[in-house]
C-alpha atoms as one frame of an Amber mdcrd trajectory, in Angstrom:
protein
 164.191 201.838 122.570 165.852 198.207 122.093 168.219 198.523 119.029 166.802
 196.177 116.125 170.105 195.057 114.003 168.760 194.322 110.619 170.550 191.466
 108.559 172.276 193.091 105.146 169.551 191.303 103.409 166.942 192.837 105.160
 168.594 196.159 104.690 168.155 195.485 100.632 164.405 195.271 101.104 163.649
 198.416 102.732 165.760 199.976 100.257 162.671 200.948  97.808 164.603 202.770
  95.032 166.231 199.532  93.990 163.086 197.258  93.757 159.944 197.363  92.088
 157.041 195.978  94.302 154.238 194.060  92.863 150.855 195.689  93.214 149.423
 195.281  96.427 146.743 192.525  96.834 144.012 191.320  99.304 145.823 188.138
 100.283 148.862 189.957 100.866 146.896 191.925 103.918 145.596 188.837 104.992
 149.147 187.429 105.328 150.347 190.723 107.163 147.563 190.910 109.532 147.723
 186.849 110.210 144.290 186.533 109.464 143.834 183.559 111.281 145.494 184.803
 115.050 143.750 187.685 113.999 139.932 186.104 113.552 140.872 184.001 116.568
 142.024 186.816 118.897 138.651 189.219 117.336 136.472 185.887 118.401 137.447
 185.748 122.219 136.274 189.606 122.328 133.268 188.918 120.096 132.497 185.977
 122.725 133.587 188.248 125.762 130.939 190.670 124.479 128.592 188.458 124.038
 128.547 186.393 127.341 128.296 189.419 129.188 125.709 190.964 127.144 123.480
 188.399 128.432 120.297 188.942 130.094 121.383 192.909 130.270 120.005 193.936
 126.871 122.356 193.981 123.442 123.087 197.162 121.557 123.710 196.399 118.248
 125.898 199.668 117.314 127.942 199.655 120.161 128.606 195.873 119.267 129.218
 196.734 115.793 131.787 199.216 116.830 133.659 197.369 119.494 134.269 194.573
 116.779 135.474 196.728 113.963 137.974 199.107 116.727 138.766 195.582 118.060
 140.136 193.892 114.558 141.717 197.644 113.173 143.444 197.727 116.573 144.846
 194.044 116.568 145.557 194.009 112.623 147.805 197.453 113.063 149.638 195.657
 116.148 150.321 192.561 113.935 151.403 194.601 111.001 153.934 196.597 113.088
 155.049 193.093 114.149 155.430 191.783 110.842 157.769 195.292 110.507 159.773
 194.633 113.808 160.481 190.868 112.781 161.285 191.110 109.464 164.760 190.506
 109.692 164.184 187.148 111.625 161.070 186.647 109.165 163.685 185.855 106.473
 165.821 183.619 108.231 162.840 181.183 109.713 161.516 178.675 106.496 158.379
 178.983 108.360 158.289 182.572 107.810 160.369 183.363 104.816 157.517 183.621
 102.135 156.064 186.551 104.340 155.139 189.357 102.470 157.731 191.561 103.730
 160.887 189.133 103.685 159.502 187.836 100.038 159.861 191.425  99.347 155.921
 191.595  97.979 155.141 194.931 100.258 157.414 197.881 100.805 158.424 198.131
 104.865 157.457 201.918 104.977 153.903 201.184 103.743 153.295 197.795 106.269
 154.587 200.517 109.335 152.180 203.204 107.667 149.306 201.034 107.869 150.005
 199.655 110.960 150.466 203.055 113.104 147.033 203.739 111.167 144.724 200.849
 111.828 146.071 200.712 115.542 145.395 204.309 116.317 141.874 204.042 114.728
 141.067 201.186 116.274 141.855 202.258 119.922 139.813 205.615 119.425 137.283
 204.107 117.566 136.620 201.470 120.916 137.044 204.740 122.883 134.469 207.024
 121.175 131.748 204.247 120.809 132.420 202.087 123.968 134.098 203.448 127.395
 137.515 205.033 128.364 138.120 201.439 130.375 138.194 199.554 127.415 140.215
 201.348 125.367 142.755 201.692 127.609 142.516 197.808 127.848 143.260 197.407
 124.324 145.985 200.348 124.065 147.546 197.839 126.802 146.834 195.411 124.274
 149.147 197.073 121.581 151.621 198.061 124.122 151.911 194.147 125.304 152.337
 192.708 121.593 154.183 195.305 120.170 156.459 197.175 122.456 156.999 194.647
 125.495 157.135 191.451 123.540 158.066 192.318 119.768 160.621 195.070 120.523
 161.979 194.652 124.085 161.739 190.757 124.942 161.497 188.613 121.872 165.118
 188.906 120.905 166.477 188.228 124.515 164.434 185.805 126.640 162.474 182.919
 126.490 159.647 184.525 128.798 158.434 186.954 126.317 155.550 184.604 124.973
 154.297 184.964 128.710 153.985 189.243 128.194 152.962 188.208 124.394 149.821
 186.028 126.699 149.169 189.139 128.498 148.615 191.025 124.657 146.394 187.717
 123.971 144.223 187.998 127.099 143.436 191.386 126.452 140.839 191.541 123.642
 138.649 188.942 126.325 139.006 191.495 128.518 138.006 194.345 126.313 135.165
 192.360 125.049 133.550 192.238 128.799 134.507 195.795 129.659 132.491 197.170
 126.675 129.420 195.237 128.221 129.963 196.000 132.312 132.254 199.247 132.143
 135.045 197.522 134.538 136.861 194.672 134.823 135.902 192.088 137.104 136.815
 188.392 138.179 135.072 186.832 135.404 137.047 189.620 132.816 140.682 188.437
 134.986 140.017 185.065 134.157 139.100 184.795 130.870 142.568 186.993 130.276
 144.396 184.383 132.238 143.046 181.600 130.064 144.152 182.890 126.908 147.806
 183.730 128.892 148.030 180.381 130.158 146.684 178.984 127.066 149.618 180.566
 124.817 152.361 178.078 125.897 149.614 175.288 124.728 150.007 176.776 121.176
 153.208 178.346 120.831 155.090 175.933 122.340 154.154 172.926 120.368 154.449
 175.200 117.388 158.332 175.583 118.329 158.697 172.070 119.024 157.809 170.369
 115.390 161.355 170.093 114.305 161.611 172.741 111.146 160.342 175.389 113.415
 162.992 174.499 116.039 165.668 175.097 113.363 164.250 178.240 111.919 164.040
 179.793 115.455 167.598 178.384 115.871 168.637 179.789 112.630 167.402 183.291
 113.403 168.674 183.019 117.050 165.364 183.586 118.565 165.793 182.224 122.479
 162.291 180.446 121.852 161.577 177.955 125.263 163.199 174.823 123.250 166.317
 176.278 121.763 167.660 178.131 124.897 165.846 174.644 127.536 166.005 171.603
 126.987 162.731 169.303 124.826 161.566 167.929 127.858 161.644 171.139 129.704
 159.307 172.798 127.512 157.084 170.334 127.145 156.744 170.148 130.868 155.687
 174.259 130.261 153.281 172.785 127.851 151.812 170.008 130.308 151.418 172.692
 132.758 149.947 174.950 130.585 147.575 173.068 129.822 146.467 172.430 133.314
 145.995 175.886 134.238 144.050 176.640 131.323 142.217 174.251 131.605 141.183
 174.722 135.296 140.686 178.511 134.764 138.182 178.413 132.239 135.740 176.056
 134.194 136.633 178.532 137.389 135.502 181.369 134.501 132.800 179.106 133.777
 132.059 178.949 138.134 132.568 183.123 138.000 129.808 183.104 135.798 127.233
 180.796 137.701 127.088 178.942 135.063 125.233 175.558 135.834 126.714 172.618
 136.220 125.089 170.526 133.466 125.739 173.283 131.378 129.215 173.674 132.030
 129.963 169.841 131.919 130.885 169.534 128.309 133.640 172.097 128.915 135.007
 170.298 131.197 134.619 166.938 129.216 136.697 168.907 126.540 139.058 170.155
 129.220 140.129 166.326 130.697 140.481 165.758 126.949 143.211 168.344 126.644
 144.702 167.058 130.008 144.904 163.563 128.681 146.863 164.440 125.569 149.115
 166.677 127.463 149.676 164.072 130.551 150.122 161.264 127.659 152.980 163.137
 125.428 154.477 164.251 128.856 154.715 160.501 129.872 155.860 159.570 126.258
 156.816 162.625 124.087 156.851 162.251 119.937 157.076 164.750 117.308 152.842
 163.037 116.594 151.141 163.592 119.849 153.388 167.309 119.961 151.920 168.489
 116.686 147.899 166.808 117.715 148.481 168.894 120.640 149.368 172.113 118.717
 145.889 171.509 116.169 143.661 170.866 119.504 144.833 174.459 120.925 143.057
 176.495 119.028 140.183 174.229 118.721 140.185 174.633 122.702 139.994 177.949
 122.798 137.325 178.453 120.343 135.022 175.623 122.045 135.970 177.401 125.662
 134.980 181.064 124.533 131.769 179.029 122.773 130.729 176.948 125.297 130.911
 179.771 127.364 128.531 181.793 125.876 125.893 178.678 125.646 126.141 177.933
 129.134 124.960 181.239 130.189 122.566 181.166 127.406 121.304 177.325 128.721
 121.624 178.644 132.821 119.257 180.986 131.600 116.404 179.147 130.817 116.687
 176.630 132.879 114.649 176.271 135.798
């Protein structure tokens, strides 16, 4: 297993017999489990579900038990990433008010919970869906937490592309609870949240106090190790492949073509803002770009959904 060095500082906070924690509060699981990657992440396998659930006949407890194994298993994987990264968590101003660098949660207890909610969820998706999709989001967990968080985050800048793979997965999961098996449709709606990552991430990195926090904490993010105007070439291009594989999703799906128009409306949009800060980059277009990712990806995993609900009624 990759050795983790901890910062003294760091060291201080897991040391629990010299610090008195404040009582543990709703908000400060909300924090731990980033509830809004979290919700977003859940949504794509809500919307997986529910775009292949389609026409085929919907079965409200299996649903209901897909979503709630789905968020446990996601929330455990972020809160063992919150424990991996709280070393760098402290160094980042971004990140340095988290509850475990801000010393508001005791490390033992966030690594408790989140070997708990992580093994629930995947056996809970197991029991009350199919063996497929469980392994599908075990790979999930193993993606996020071992691959990225604890083998690749500290030494390259290609780990966001495993931590895409972790991303893609709950879209996967979502369709595999439906069909039983994984198939072209499944892929690509995986490889649009992969491709999609770089969109978000990226631009993240690139406003200018996240670019010294990741410098700070020595974090070989895409701009500290390449140069600006590399990585926002991996952002332009990013945005062009996800972008063309969620209207081939959209194609996988025979969804029809009036129906599938507005998505690809959206998707010049986001093509037009990338191409324009490529041409002429500023820290403004950058940080538009970053707020219109995850509007994109909830509209995509939407629009989705209504255009096989609209292909299906019309004539």
């Amino acid at each position: 297993m990759t050795e983790i060095k901890i910062p003294l500082q760091s060291q201080e906070y897991d040391d629990v017999t010299s610090y008195t924690y404040p009582p543990l509060s709703f908000s400060t699981y909300g924090e731990l489990i980033k509830s809004k990657q979290t919700f977003l992440l859940l949504y794509t396998a809500i919307f997986g579900y529910l775009i292949s659930t389609w026409g085929l006949g919907f079965n409200l407890l299996n649903f209901i038990w897909f979503t709630i194994g789905v968020f446990f298993a996601i929330s455990g994987s972020t809160l063992l990433n919150m424990y991996v990264d709280r070393d760098i968590d402290a160094l980042m101003e971004r990140t340095k008010d988290r509850p475990l660098p801000s010393r508001r949660i005791p490390p033992s207890t966030v690594l408790k919970h989140g070997v708990l909610f992580t093994t629930a969820g995947i056996l809970a998706v197991g029991v009350f869906t199919s063996l497929v999709t469980m392994v599908v989001v075990f790979l999930g967990f193993f993606f996020d937490v071992v691959v990225y968080s604890l083998l690749l985050k500290r030494r390259t800048r290609l780990s966001i592309i495993f931590g895409g793979i972790a991303g893609g997965l709950p879209a996967i999961a979502g369709r595999t609870a439906v069909l039983g098996y994984i198939d072209i449709a499944a892929i690509l709606m995986g490889l649009f949240v992969l491709c999609w990552i770089p969109l978000h991430i990226l631009t993240l990195a690139l406003i200018p106090k996240n670019l010294e926090g990741y410098k700070n904490a020595k974090v070989p993010m895409w701009p500290v190790v390449s140069s600006q105007t590399q990585t926002i070439y991996v952002v332009t291009l990013s945005a062009i492949l996800s972008a063309s594989i969620i209207v081939m999703a959209g194609i996988s799906l025979h969804i029809h073509i009036l129906a599938l128009l507005p998505l690809i409306l959206f998707c010049a949009f986001i093509l037009f803002q990338a191409l324009a800060n490529l041409r002429e980059p500023s820290h403004e277009r950058t940080f538009k770009i970053f707020k219109l990712a995850s509007i994109f990806m909830a509209l995509a995993f939407l629009w989705l959904f209504m255009g096989v609900v609209i292909t299906s009624i019309l004539p």
